[in-house]
N, C-alpha and C positions, 0 to 999 in steps of 0.2 A: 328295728327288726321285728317284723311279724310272730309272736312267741303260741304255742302247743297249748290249750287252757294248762295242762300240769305239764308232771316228769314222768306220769302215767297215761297212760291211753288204750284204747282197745280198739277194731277194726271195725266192728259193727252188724254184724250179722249173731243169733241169739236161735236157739232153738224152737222151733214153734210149737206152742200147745196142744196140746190132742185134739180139743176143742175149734182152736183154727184150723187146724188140718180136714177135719170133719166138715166145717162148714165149705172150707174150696172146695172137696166132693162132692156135698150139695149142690154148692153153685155151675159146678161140673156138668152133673147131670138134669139144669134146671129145675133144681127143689125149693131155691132160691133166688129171689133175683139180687144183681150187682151190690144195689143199695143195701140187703140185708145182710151179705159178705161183707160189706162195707163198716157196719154197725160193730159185727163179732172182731174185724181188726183194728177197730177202736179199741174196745174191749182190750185186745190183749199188747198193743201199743200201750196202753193208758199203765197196764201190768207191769211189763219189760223197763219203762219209764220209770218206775218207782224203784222195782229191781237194780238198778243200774245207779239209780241216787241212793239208796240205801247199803248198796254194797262201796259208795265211795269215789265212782266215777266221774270225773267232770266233762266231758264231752259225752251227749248224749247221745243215742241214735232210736231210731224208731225197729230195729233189729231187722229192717228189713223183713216186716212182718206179711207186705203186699206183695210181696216178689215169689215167683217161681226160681226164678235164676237171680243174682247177680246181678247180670249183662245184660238178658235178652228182654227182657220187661220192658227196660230205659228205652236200650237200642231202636225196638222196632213200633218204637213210639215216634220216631225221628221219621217227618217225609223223604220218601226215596229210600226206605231201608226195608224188608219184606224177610220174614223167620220161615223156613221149612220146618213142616211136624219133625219132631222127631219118630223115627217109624226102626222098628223093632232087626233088627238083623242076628243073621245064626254064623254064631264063630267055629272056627276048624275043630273046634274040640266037642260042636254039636250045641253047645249051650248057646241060649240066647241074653242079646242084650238090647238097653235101649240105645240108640245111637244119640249124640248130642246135638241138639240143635242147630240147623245150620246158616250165619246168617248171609245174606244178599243184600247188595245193594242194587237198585233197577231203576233208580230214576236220581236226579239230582237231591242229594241230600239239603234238607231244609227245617228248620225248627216249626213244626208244623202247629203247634200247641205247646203251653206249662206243662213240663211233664212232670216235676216232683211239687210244681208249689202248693198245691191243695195240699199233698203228702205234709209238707213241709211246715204248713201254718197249723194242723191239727198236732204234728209233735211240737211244735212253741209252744201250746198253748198246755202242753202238757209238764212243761218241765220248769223244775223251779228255779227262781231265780238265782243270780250267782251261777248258773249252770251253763253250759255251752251246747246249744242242740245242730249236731253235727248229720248234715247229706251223704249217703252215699252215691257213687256213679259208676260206669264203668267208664275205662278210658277210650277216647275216641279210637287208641290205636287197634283196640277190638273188629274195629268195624272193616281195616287190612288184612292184618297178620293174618288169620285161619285160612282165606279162602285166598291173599294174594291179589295178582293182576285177574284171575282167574273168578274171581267174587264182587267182581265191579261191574257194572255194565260199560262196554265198551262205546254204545250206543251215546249212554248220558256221559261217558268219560271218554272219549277219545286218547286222551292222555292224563294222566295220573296229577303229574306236577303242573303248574300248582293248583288248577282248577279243584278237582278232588279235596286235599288239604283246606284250601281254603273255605270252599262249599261245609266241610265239614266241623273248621275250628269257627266258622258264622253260627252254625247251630248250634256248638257248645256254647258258646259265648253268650247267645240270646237264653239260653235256660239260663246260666252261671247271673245275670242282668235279671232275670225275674227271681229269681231266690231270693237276689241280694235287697231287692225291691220289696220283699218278703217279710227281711227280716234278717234271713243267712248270711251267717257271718264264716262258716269252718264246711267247705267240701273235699270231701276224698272221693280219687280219682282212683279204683280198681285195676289194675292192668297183670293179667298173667303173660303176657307178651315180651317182654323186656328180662323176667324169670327165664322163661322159655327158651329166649337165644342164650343162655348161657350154659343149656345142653345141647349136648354133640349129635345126639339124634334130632332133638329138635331144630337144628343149625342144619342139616341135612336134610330134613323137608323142606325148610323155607328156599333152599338151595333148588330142589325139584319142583318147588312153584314156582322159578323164575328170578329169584331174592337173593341177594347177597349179605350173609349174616354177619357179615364184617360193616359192612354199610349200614343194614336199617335200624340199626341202635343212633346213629347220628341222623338219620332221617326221621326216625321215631321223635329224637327231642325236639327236631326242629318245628316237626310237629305239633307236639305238646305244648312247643315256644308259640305258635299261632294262637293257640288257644287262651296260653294265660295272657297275649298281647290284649284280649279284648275282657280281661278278668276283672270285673269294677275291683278299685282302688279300698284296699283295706276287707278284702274279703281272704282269708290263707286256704289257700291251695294246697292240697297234699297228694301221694303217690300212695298204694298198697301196691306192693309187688309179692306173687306168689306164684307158686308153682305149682298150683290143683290142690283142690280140698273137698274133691266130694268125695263123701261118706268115706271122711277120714283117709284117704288112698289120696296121693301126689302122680302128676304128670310129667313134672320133671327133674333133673337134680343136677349141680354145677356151681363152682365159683360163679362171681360177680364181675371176675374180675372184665370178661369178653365185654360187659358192656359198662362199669362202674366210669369212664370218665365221659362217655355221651350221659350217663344218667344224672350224675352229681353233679361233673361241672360244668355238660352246655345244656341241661334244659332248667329251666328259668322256676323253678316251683318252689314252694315255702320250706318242704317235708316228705322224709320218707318215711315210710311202713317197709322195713326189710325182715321178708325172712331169716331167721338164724334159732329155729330152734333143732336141728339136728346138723349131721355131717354133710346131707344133701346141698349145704347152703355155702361149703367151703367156711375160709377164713375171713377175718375181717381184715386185712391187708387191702382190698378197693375202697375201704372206708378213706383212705388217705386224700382223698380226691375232693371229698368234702369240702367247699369253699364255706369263708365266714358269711354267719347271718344264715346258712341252714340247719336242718334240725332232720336226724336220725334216729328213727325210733327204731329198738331191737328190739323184736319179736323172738323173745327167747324164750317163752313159752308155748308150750303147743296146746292146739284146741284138736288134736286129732286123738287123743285119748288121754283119758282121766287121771292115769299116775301126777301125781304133784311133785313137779320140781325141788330139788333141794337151795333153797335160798341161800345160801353161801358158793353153794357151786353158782348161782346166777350173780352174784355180786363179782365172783371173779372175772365168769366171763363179761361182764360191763367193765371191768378194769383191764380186760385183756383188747377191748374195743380200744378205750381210752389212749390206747397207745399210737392209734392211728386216726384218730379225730376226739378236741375238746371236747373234755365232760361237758364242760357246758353248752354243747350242741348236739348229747344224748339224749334218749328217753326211754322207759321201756314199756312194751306190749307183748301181747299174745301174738302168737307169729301170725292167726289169720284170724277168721270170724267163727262163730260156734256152729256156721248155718251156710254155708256157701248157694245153698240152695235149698228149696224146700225139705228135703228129704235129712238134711241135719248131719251131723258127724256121730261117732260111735263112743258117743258119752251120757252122762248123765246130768238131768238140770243142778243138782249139786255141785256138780264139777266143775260147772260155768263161775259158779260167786268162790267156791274155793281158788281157780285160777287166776280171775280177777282180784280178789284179795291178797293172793300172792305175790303178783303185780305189784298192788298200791305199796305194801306194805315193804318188798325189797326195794322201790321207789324212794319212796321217804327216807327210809335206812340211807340211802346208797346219796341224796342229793341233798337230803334234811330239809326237804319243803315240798310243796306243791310247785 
């Protein structure tokens, strides 16, 4: 069985420096070129990196320090996939906002290029040894859910199954093969989609795109199953499931329960990253579904604002888990990333190594090891 580097872990997004921020506006408005944006996220990768081993951490990440988004960076780096700006729109109440990203698919999806492994071999080389330096991604099913039957070209898809799927778990697979080729050994697979159908509003759009919310949770995993079919051997696979993290504000809120036995017991992956740091997340009663040889990390800390957890209130609730899946197929984390997106959550860089620490150290407490 594929094991977590510890009984700790984190999601991987980190807040960015003033100074990287700085420099993507330069590079914005051509004051810079690529290669000298490139230079300043070394720089603060090489930072984060140390950060992240001196606070305890054993899975590394680069905090996602290249990214705008998450999603959309990876995404529309894949052939046949195309990003709409996002472009500004005025709500009923007069105020404006920026709308999200919206992504397209228009031609046959294809691994058109390495999209993280340059990323990839500048954080190996950064992290010391005995460490585990961990990719993020976002998950294929990203590339469905928002836009549906309605967000695919009809043209390059005539029909969905299984051309589509499989077009698409080909591409994951050829990055997931150059990572591994790399060097990558631990990627996590991002998915707020899987969260998502577990509200009632949410379950109600997917409904008026054509979707049956009862179904794409079993069509999701089978999906996901496409993927890790071509995942080289000895590389672990994981899930982050969430339910929105920009700037500290969620999109949706719900048990597990709507999709917990497409999730745990028919899609084929090493590991989850489950939200559960508030009431949003329901109870741990879907933990039940958990087959042996997986591994469940609760995110029972939140990275949406800085108050610190009472460590004994988190020891219970990992004991109140415990009752519906083996300790020893627990772990715990921070419920998401400090950074979902550039623009950061509504905290402070202290609050990152105080949460983390809080983490390690109920961890240890609670399992008596790494």
């Amino acid at each position: 069985m594929m094991q977590l580097p510890a009984r700790y872990d984190h999601v991987g997004s980190f807040l960015r420096p003033k100074y990287l921020l700085e420099a993507r506006a330069q590079k914005a408005q051509g004051e810079i070129t690529p290669e000298q944006l490139r230079e300043v996220e070394d720089k603060a990768i090489a930072e984060i990196v140390k950060f992240q081993q001196d606070v305890g951490l054993q899975s590394i990440t680069d905090g996602e320090f290249r990214r705008t988004y998450f999603h959309i960076d990876f995404l529309e780096q894949l052939g046949g996939v195309k990003t709409d700006i996002p472009v500004t729109i005025r709500k009923p109440d007069g105020s404006e906002e920026l709308a999200p990203p919206v992504i397209r698919v228009i031609d046959k999806v294809r691994h058109a290029k390495d999209i993280q492994k340059a990323d990839f071999e500048f954080l190996k080389s950064q992290v010391a040894a005995g460490r585990t330096p961990k990719v993020t991604i976002p998950s294929p099913t990203m590339l469905h859910f928002r836009g549906g039957r309605a967000g695919i070209s009809k043209d390059a898809y005539p029909e969905l199954d299984p051309a589509f799927y499989d077009d698409v778990a080909k591409a994951y697979g050829d990055e997931l093969r150059s990572l591994y080729e790399a060097g990558c050994r631990y990627v996590q697979m991002d998915d707020t989609n899987l969260a998502y159908l577990c509200d009632d509003k949410m379950r109600e759009a997917a409904r008026q795109r054509g979707d049956d919310p009862n179904e794409l949770p079993h069509r999701y995993a089978g999906f996901i199953n496409k993927v890790v079919a071509r995942k080289p051997q000895g590389m672990l696979l994981a899930m982050h499931l969430c339910r929105g993290n920009f700037k500290s504000t969620h999109a949706a809120a719900g048990n597990y329960e709507p999709v917990a036995e497409a999730l745990l017991k028919e899609m084929e992956i090493d590991a989850y990253f489950m939200e559960y740091d508030d009431e949003r997340s329901g109870d741990f009663r879907p933990l039940r579904y958990l087959p042996k040889g997986k591994t469940v990390v609760l995110g029972l800390v939140t990275t949406k604002f800085g108050q610190l957890e009472d460590k004994d209130a988190l020891k219970r609730r990992i004991d109140e888990a415990a009752k519906y899946a083996p300790m020893e197929q627990l772990a715990l984390s921070p419920q998401c990333g400090f950074s979902s997106t550039v623009h950061g959550n509504n905290i402070a860089v202290e609050d990152q190594r105080n949460k983390l620490r809080l983490v390690i150290e109920t961890a240890r407490e609670m399992w008596g090891t790494d």
